[in-house]
Every structure is written in C-alpha cells, then in structure tokens.
ZADOTI-15846 format. One line per field, with one value per atom (N, C-alpha, C): x, y, z; chain. Coordinates in steps of 0.05 Angstrom, whole numbers, plus 32768, in hexadecimal, padded with zeros to 4 digits. Layout:
N
x = X/...
y = Y/...
z = Z/...
ch = A/...
! end
This chain:
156
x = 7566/7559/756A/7567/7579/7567/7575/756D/7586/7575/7591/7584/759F/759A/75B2/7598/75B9/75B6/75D0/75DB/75EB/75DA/75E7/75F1/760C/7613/7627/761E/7634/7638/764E/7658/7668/7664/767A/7681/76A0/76AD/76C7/76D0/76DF/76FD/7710/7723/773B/774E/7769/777B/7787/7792/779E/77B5/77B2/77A9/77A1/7796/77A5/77C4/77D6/77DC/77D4/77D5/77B7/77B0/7782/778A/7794/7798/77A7/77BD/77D2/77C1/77B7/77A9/778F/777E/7769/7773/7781/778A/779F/779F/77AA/779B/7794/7772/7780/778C/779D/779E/779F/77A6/778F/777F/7763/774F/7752/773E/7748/7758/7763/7750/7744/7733/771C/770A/76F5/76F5/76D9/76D1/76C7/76C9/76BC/76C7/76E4/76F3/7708/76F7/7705/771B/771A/7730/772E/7748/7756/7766/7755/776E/7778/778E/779E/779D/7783/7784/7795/77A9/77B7/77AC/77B6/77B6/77A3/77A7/778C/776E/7772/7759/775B/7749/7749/772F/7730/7717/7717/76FE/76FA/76E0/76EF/76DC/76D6/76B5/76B0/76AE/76AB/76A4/7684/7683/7666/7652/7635/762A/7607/760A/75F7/75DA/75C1/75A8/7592/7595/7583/7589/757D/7593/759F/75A2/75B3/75C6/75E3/75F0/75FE/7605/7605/762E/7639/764F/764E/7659/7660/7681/7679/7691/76A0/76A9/76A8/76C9/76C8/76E3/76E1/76F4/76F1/7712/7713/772F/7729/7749/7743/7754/7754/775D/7761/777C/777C/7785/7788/778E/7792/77AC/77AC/77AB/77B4/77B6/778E/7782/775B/7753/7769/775B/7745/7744/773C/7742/772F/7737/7719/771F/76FD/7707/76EE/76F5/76D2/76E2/76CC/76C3/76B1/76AF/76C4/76C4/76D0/76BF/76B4/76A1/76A5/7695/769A/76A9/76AE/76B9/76A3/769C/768E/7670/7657/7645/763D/764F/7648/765A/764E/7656/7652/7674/767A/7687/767C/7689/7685/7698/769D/76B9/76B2/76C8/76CA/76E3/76F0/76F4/76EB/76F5/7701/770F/7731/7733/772E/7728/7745/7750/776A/7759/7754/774A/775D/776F/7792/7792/777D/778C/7774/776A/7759/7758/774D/773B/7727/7717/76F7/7700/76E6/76ED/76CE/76C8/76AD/76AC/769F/76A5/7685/7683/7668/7669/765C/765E/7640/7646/762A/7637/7625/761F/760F/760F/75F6/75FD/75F0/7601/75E0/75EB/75D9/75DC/75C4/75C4/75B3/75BC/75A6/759E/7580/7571/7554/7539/7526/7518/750C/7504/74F5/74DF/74D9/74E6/74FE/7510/751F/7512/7524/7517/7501/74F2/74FB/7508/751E/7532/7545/755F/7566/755B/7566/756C/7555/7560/757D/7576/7591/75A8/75A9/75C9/75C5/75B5/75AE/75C8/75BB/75BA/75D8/75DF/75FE/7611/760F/761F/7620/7609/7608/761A/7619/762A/764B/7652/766D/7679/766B/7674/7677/7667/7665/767F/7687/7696/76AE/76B2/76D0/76D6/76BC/76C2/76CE/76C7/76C7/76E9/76E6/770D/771D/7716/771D/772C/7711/770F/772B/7726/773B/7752/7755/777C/7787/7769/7778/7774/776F/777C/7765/774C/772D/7720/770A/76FA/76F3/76F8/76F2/76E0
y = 78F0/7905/790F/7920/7930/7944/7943/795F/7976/7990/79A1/79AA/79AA/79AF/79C6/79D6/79FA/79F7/79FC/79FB/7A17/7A1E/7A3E/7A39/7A3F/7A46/7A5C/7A64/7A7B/7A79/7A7E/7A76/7A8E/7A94/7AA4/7A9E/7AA9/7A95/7AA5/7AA9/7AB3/7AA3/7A9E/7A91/7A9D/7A89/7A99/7A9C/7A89/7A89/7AAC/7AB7/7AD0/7AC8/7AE9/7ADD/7AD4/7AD8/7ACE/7AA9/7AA4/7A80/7A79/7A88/7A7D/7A86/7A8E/7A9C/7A85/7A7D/7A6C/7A4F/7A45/7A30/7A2B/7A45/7A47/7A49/7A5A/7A59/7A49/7A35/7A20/7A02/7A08/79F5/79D4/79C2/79B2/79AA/79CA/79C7/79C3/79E2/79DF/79D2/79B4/79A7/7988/798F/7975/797A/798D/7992/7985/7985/7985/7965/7960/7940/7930/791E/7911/7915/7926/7921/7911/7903/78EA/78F3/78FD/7908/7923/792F/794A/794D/7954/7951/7971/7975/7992/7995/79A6/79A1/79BC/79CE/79DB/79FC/7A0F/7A2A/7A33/7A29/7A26/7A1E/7A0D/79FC/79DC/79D7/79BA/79B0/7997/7986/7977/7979/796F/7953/793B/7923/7919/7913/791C/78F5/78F2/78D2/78D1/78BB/78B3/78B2/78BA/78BE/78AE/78A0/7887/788E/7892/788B/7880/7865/7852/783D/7841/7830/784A/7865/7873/7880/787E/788B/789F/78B6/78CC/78D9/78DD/78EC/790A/7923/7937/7936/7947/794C/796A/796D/7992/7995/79B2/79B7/79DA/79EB/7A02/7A0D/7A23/7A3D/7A4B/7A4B/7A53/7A6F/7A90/7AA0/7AAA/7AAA/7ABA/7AD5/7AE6/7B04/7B0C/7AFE/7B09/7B24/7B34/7B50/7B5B/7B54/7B4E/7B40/7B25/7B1A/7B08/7AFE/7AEF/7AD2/7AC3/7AAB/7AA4/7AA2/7AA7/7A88/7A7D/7A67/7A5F/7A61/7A5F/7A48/7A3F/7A25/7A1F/7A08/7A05/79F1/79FA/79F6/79D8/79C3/79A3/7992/7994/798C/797A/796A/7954/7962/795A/795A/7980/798B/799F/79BB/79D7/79E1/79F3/7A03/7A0A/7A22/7A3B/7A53/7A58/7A73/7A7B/7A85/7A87/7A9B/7A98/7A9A/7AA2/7ABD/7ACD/7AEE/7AE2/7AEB/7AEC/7B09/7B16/7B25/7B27/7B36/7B38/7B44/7B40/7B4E/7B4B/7B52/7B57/7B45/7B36/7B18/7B04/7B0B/7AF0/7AF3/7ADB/7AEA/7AE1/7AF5/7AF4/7AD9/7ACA/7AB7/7AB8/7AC4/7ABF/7AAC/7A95/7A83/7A8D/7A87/7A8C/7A72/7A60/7A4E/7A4F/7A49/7A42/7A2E/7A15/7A00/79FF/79EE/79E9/79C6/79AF/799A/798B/7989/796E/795C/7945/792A/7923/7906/78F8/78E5/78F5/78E9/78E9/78DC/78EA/78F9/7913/7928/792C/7917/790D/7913/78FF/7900/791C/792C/7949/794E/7946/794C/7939/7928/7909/7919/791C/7920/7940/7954/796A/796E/7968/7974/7965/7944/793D/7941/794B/7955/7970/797D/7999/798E/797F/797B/7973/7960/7957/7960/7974/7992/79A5/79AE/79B7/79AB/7990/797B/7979/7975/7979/798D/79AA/79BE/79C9/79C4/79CA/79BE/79A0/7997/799F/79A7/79B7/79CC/79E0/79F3/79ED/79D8/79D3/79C8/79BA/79AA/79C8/79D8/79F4/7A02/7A05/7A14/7A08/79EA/79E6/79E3/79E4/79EC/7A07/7A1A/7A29/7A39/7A25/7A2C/7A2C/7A28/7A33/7A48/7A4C/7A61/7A72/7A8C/7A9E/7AA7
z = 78A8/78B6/78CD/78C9/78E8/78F9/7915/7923/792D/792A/793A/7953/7964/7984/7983/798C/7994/79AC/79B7/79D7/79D3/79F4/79FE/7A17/7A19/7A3E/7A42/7A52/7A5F/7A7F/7A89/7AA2/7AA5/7AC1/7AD0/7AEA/7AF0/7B08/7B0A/7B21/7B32/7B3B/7B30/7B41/7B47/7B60/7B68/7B52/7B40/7B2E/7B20/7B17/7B11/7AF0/7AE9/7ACB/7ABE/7AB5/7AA1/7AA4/7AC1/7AC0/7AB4/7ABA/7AAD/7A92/7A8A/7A6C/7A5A/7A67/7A65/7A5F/7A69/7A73/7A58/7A54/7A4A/7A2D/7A23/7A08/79FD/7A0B/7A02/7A05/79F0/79E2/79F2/79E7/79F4/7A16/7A26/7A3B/7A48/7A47/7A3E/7A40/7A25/7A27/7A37/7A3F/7A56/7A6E/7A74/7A85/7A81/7A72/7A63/7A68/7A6F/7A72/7A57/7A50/7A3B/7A1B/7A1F/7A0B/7A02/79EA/79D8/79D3/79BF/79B0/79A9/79A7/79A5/798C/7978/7961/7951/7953/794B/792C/791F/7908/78F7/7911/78FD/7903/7907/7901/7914/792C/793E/7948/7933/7935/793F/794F/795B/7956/7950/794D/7962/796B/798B/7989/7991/7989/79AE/79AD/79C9/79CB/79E6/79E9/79E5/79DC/79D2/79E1/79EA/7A04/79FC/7A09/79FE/7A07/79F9/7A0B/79F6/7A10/79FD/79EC/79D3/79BC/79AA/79B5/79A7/79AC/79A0/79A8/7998/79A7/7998/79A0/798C/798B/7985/7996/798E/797C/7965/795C/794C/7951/7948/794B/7939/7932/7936/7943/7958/7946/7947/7940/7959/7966/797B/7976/7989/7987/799F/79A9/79BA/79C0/79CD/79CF/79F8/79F5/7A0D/7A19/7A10/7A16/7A17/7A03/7A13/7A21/7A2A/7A3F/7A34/7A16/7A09/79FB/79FA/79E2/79DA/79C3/79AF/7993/7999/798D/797B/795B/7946/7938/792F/7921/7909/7905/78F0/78E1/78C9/78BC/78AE/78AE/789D/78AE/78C5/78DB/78F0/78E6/78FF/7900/7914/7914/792D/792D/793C/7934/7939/793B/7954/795C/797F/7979/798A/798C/79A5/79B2/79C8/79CB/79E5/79EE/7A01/7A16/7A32/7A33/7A50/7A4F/7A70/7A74/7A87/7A90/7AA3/7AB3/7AC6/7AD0/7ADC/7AF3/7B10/7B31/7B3E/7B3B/7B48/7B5F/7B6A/7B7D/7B76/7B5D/7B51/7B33/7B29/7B0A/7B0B/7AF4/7AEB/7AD9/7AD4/7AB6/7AB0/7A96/7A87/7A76/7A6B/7A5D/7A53/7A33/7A21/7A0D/7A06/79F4/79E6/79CB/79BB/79A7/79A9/7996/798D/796E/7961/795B/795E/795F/7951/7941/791E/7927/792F/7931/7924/7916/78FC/7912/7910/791F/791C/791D/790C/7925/7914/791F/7935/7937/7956/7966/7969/7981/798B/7983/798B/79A1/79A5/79BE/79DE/79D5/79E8/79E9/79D9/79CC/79DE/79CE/79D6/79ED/7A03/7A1E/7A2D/7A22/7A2E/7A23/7A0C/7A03/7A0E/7A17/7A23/7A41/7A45/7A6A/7A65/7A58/7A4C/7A4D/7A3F/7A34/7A53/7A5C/7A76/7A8A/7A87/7AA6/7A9A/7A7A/7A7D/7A7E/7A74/7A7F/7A92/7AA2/7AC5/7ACB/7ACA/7AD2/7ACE/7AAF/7A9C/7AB5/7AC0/7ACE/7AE7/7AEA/7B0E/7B0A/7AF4/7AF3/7AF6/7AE1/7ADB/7AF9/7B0C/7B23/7B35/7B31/7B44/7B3C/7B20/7B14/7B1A/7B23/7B20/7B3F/7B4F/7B6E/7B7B/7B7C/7B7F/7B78/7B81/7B74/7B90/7B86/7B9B/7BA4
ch = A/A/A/A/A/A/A/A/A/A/A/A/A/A/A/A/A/A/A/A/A/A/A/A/A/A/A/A/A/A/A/A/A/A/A/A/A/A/A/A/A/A/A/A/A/A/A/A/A/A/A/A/A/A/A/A/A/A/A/A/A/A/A/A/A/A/A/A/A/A/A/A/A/A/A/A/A/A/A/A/A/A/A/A/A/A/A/A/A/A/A/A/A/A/A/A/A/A/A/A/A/A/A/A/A/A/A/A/A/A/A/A/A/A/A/A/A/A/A/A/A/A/A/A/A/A/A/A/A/A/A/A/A/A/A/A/A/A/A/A/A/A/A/A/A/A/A/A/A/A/A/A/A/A/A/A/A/A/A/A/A/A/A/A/A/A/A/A/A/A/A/A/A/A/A/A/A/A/A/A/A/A/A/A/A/A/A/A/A/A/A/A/A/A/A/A/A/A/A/A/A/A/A/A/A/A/A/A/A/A/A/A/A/A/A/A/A/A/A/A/A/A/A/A/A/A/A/A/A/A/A/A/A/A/A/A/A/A/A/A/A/A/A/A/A/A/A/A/A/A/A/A/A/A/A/A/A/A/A/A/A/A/A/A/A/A/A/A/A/A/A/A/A/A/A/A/A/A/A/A/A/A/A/A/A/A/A/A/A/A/A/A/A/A/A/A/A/A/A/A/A/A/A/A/A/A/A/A/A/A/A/A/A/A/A/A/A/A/A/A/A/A/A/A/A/A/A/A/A/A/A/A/A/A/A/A/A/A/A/A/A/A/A/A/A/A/A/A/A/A/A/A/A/A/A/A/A/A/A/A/A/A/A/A/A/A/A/A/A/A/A/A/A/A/A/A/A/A/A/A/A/A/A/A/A/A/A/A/A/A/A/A/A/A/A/A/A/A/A/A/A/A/A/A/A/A/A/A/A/A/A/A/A/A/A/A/A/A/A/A/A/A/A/A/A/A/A/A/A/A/A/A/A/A/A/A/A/A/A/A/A/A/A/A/A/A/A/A/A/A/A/A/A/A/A/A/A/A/A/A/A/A/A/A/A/A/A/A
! end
C-alpha cells in the first residue's frame, strides 16, 4: 500500500551577487546541490540528469527516504534553469525552475518547485505523514535558500 504527498513551493529573494555568478552557481546541479541540506548522495546519470538520494528522516518507527531523478536545462541568455522528472527513478517525482533576474547592482532569484513523492505506507498514515514531509521539504528548502543567500554576498 502506498501514499502520494504533492509538495508546492515557490520562493522569491533578492541578492548582491551579479546574475551571471547566481546563474553560474545555480545551473550547475553539482554546485548547486552542495548547498542543499540533507543530501546523501548526488549521482550524474548523464545528459543532464541527476539522481538525488536524500538522508533518511526518521519519525517514530518509520523511516522514510526521498529519491528522485531531475534533467536539468539551462538557458542563460533567459535567465533560466528548468529541471524535469525523470521517470522510474526512486520514489519521487521533482520539477521547477530558477528565473535569474539581472537589477544592475543585485539579482532577482525566483525559485518554483513541485513534488509528488510515493511512500509505501498504509493509507491511514497520510494524515501523520503528509504534513511532516510538508514541514520537511519546507525547512530544507528554506535552509538551501538561506546557504544560497549567503554564497552569494547577502540578500538585499
């Protein structure tokens, strides 16, 4: 038995950094996800796609692993990197995007993410379960942003 939990976030944020180092930084999945808290493993499966194995996050007697696999694209000249599922890849699927904004002595950064993340779990527990991988997902991302903010000089 399984449950699905869809996760939505979008973030916006201001820093000194000019866009081509936030750009630099961001579309380079690798560099990227060195930011990002609670990542196991980082594995390069080729033609821009990475499978991202998260650390295991325990409640109770259960513990639960994210795992998902992302193609990433970037387009500097839009000021983009757009990153799609990659389908049979671990227990989740992750899309989104970075938009990179050039304000000639800062940049804009929009970040949009949507997950859908399958846990075999029985159906009950979606009512336990969901909000704290809700709240989960919310606290390492917050945090990705905040590492983010200060690589790239503070936030304005």
């Amino acid at each position: 038995m399984s449950i699905t939990v869809d996760l939505e976030l979008g973030y916006e944020f201001t820093v000194k950094a000019t866009a081509k180092e936030v750009y630099d930084v961001l579309a380079d999945v690798p560099t990227s996800a060195s930011f990002y808290p609670g990542v196991d493993k980082l594995v390069d499966l080729g033609d821009g796609a990475y499978r991202w194995e998260m650390e295991k996050i325990g409640l109770g007697q259960i513990n639960l692993q994210t795992v998902y696999a992302s193609r990433y694209v970037g387009d500097r000249k839009k000021g983009t990197v757009v990153w799609t599922p990659v389908a049979g890849e671990g227990n989740a699927l992750v899309s989104g995007d970075w938009k990179i904004t050039d304000q000639k002595k800062s940049t804009k950064i929009v970040l949009a993410i949507e997950a859908e993340l399958t846990l075999t779990l029985p159906a009950l527990m979606k009512m336990v379960v969901a909000p704290v991988v809700q709240a989960e997902f919310e606290k390492l991302t917050e945090q990705y942003i905040d590492n983010l903010i200060q690589r790239f000089g503070g936030e304005v």
